[in-house]
C-alpha positions, -999 to +999 in steps of 0.1 A: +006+132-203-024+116-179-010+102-150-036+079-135-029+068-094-039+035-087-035+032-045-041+007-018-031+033+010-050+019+044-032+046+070-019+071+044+017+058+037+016+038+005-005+073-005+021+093+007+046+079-018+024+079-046+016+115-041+054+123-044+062+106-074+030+116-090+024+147-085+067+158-099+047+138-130+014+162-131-006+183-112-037+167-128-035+131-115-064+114-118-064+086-082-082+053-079-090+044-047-088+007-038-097+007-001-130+021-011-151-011-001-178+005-024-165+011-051-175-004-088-137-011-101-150-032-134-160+007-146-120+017-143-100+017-179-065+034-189-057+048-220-025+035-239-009+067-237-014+069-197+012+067-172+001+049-143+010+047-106+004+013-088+011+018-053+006-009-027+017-021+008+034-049+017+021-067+048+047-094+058+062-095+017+030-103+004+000-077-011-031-074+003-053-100-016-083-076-013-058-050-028-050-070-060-088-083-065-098-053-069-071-043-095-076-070-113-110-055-123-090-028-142-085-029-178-049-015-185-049-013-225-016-012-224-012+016-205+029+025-193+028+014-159+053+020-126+049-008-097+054+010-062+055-014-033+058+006+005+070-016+036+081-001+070+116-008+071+117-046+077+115-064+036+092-062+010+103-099-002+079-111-028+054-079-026+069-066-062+068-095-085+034-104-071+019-068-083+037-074-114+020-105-124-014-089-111-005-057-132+004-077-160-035-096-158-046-059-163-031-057-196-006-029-183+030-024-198+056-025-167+085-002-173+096+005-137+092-007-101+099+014-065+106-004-036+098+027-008+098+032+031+073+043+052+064+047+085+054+014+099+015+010+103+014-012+133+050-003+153+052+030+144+090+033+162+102+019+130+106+043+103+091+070+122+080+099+101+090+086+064+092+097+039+107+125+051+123+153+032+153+127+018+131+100+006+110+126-014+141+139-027+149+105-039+114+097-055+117+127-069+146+119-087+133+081-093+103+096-113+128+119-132+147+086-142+118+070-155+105+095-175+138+094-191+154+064-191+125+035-187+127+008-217+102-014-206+120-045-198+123-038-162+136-071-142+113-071-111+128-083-078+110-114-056+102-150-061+076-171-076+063-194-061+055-162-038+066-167-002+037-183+020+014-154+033+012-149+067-021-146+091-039-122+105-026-116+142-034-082+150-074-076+155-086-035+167-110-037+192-130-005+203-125+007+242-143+023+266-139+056+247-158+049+220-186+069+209-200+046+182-200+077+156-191+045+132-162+064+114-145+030+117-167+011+104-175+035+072-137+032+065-128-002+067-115-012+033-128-050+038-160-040+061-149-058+085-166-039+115-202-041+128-220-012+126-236-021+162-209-034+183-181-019+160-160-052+168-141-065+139-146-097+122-113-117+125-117-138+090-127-106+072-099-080+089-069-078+073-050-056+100-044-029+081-052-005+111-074+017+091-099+019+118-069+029+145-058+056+122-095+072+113-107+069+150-108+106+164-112+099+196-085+070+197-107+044+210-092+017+190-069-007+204-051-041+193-034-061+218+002-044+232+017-077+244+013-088+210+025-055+197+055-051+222+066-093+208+062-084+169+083-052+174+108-077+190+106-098+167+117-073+137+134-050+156+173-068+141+154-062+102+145-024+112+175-015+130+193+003+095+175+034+081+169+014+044+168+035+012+143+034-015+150+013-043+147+018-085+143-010-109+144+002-144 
């Protein structure tokens, strides 16, 4: 069996679930990068007798357009397909059903979705350190169940019309500790950083804290004020460890 990883994974935790469930499929999976900016997507295709890994974030219940753009460019062929969404703790809401109908533009064949945890991108107090040796455990266990029991009419959880999407509020902005090595800018997934200044474009960044997360000297910052009123604002929604989810 090929098992083909198709991941939107700006700071690693979308990847890190992926990686769980797809490696207990094979050793041998073959990944697709969507946050590579340069990529040529139109030359990705899936064989029929695939299994494929969608796995994507949801920032505020929604996907990342740029995430399902660039899907959209791959031709499924009816390829058995598994939707994995990855939120930190607070909801996924309408995240699912919207990679669904993206998956299904592909020409893929949904048998199964994962809701999954991760440690929150932005307030990283919430879900700190997931998954962690219970969640892989579980998605362990999740891929087990599909291989085995997936029919293909999987009932996928959200709501269409999809919930309004929400703006970008959260903008990185270099400090005085940057060097200008221009690792940022090389790994934004929306090149959304100047390659002089290395200040972001607010209409193309997407918040995704890619550029936080690659840094190695840490010289990225977004606002804390804003930072310490979002956490407040979520904290009620993150307060309960929540468990992965299966929909088969």
């Amino acid at each position: 069996m090929n098992v083909v990883e198709i991941i939107f994974s700006p700071t690693g935790g979308t990847k890190k679930v992926a990686r769980i469930i797809g490696e207990h499929w094979s050793n041998d999976a073959k990944m697709i990068d969507l946050s590579d900016a340069k990529a040529d997507f139109t030359k990705y295709e899936t064989d029929k007798g695939d299994m494929v890994l969608i796995a994507m974030p949801s920032f505020g219940g929604r996907v990342p357009a740029i995430a399902l753009e660039r899907l959209k460019q791959i031709r499924g062929n009816g390829a058995k397909c598994t939707l994995v969404c990855v939120y930190g703790n607070r909801a996924y809401e309408d995240t699912l059903v919207e990679m669904e109908d993206a998956a299904k533009h592909c020409g893929f064949q949904i048998i199964a979705a994962i809701a999954a945890v991760a440690e929150h991108s932005i307030i990283p107090q919430y879900a700190t350190n997931r998954p962690d040796a219970a969640d892989k455990k579980q998605l362990q266990s999740f891929a087990d169940q599909i291989l085995n029991n997936a029919k293909g009419n999987v009932a996928v959880p959200g709501n269409r019309p999809y919930k309004k999407a929400g703006g970008v509020g959260l903008v990185p902005k270099p400090d005085k500790g940057c060097v200008k090595c221009g690792i940022c800018a090389r790994k934004c997934p929306v090149e959304a950083i100047d390659t002089r200044s290395f200040k972001a474009d607010s209409k193309k960044c997407i918040s995704c804290m890619r550029c936080m997360k690659q840094c190695p000297e840490n010289a990225r910052q977004v606002n804390g004020a804003m930072v310490s009123v979002a956490a407040l604002a979520i904290k009620k929604a993150c307060s309960v460890r929540k468990e992965n989810e299966l929909f088969v």
